[in-house]
C-alpha positions as CSV (number, residue, x, y, z in Angstrom):
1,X,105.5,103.6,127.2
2,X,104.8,107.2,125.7
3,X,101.7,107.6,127.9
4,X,103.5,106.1,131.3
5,X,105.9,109.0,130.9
6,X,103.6,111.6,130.7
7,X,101.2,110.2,133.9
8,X,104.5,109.6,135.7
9,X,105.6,112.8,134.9
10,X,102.1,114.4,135.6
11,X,102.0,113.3,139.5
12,X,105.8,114.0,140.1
13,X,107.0,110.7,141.3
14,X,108.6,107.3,139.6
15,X,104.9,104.8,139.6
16,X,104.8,101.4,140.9
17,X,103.7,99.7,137.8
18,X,105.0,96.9,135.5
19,X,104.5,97.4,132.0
20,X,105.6,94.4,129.7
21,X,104.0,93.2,126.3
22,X,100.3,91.9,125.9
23,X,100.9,88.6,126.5
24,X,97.3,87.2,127.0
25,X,94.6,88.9,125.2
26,X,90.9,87.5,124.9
27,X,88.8,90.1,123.2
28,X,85.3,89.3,125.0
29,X,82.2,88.1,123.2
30,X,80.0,90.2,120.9
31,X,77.1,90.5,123.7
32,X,79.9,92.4,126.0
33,X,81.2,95.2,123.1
34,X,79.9,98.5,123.5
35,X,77.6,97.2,126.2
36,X,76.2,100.7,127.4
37,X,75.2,101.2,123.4
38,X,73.0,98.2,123.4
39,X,72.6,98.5,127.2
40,X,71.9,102.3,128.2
41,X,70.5,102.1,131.3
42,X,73.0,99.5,132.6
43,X,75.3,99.5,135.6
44,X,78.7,101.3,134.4
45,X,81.1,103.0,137.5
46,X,82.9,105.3,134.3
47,X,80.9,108.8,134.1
48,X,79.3,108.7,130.7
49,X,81.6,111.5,129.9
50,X,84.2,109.2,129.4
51,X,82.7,107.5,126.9
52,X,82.5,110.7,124.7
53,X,85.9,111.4,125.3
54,X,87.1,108.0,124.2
55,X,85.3,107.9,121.2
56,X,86.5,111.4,120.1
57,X,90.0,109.7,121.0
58,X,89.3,106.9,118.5
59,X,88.0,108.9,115.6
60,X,91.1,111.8,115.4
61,X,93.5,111.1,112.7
62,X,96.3,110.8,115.9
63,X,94.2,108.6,118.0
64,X,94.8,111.6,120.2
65,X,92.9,114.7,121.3
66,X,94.2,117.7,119.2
C-alpha cells in the first residue's frame, strides 16, 4: 500500500486500481526464472536497465534504493 501512495501521490491524482491480497500465486517453472540470465539474447520489452536496478533493489539491506 506504501508504494500506491507514493505513485498516486507522484502523478497528482486518486489511480484506478484495486489492490487486495495475493490471492492466486503460481511461481512459474525453473526454465522461466531469470530467463534473460540463461537467455541473453532473448525477446524482453523491459530496457536492460531495469534489470540492474531491480537487482540493486533486492540486494540493499531495505529492499529499497538508499
Amino acid at each position: 500500500m506504501e508504494a500506491y501512495n507514493r505513485e498516486e501521490k507522484s502523478v497528482g491524482i486518486q489511480l484506478a486500481v484495486e489492490v487486495e491480497p495475493l490471492k492466486n500465486f503460481y511461481k512459474a517453472e525453473e526454465y522461466h526464472q531469470k530467463y534473460l540470465v540463461k537467455n541473453p539474447g532473448g525477446y524482453c520489452h523491459i530496457p536492460k536497465e531495469m534489470f540492474k536496478l531491480n537487482s540493486e533493489v533486492k540486494n540493499s539491506p531495505t529492499g529499497n534504493l538508499e
